[in-house]
C-alpha positions in Angstrom: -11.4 -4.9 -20.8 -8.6 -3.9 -23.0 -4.5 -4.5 -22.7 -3.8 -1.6 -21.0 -6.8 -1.6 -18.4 -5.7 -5.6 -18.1 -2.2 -4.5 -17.1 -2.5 -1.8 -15.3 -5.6 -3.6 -13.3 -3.2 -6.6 -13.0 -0.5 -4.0 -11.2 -3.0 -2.8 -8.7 -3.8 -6.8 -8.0 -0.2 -7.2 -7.6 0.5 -4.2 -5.3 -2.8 -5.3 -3.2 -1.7 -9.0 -2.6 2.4 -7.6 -1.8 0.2 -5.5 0.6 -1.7 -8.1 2.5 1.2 -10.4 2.5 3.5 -8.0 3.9 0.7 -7.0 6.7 0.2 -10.6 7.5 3.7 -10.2 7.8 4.6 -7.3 10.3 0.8 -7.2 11.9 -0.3 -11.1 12.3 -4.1 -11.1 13.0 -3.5 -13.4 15.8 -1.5 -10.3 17.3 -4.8 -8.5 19.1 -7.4 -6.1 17.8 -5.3 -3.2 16.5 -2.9 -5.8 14.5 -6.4 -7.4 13.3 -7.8 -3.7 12.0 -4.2 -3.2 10.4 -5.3 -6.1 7.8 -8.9 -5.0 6.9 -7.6 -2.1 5.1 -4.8 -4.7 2.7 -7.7 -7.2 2.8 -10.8 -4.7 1.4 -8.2 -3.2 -1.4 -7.2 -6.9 -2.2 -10.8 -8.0 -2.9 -13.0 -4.9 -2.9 -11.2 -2.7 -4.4 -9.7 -4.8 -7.2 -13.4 -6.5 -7.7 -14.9 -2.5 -7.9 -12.2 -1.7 -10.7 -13.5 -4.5 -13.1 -16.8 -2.9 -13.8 -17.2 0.4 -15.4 -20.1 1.1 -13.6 -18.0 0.8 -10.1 -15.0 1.7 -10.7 -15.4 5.6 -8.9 -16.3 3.5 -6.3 -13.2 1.6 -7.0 -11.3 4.7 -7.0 -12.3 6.1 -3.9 -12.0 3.4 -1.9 -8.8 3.1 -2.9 -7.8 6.8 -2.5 -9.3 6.6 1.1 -7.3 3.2 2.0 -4.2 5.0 0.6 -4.5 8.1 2.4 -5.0 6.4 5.4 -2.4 3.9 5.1 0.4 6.8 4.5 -1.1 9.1 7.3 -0.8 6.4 9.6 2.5 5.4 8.3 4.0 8.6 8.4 2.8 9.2 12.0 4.1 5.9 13.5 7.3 6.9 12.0 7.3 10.2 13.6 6.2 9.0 16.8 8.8 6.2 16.6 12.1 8.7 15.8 10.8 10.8 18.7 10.2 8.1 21.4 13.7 7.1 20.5 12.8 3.5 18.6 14.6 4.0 15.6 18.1 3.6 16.5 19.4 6.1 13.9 18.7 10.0 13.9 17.6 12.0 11.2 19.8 14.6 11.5 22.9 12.2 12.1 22.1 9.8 9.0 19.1 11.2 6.9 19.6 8.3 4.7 19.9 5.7 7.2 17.0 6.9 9.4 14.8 7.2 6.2 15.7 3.5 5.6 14.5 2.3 8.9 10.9 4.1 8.8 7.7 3.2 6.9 9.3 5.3 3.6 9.5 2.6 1.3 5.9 1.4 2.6 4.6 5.2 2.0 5.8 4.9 -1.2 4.7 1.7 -2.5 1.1 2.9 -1.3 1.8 5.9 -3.2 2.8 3.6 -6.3 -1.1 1.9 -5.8 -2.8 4.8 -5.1 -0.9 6.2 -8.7 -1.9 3.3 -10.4 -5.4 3.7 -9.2 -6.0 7.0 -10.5 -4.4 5.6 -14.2 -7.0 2.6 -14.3 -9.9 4.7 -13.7 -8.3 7.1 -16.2 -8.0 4.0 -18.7 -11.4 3.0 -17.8 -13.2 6.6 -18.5 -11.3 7.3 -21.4 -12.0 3.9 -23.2 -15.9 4.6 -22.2 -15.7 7.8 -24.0 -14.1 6.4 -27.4 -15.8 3.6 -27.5 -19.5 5.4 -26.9 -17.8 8.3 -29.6 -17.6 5.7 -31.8 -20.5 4.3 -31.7 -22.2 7.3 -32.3 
């Protein structure tokens, strides 16, 4: 593993365990089924995902898992937001404050996941692209 797949695998570790701790957080697994299922998904790209990306040989398998975790997380994100501005649970309106309503829904969440799911894409990237040169130069 070179310097750049080291750091930018060492950014997806750090986005995954920020992840789990803040689902721990908001959705304690002692909180019912739904809260439990809400931490499979930070727990599988914790060790899964980051495990899949250390291998060349698994790291599409790496990369899709983490696509479909990110996806997933932002669709369901997104749509609690919604659902929460139009049953009236976040205080502020979107066309009163933008800014302020933007601040109390999932946003910054969305786009943290967006920042892993980014990062993702680069490792594997890193990952084919080193394979390449170093089987070119071998040759």
């Amino acid at each position: 593993m070179n310097t750049q797949h080291r750091v930018l695998w060492t950014a997806l570790l750090g986005l995954a365990i920020g992840a789990t701790m803040l689902h721990f957080r908001i959705h304690p697994p002692t909180g019912g089924r739904m809260y439990f299922l809400a931490n499979v998904g930070a727990v599988l790209d914790l060790v899964l995902v980051s495990t899949l990306f250390l291998y060349r040989g698994t790291a599409v398998w790496g990369l899709l898992l983490n696509s479909f975790l990110a996806f997933m997380g932002i669709i369901l994100m997104a749509d609690y937001s919604l659902d929460a501005t139009l049953h009236g649970f976040i205080r502020v309106k979107p066309q009163e404050n933008f800014l302020g309503w933007l601040l109390e829904t999932t946003f910054a969440d969305i786009m943290i996941l967006l920042a892993d799911f980014l990062v993702g894409i680069a490792l594997y990237n890193s990952i084919i692209t080193g394979a390449r040169s170093r089987a070119g130069a071998g040759a």
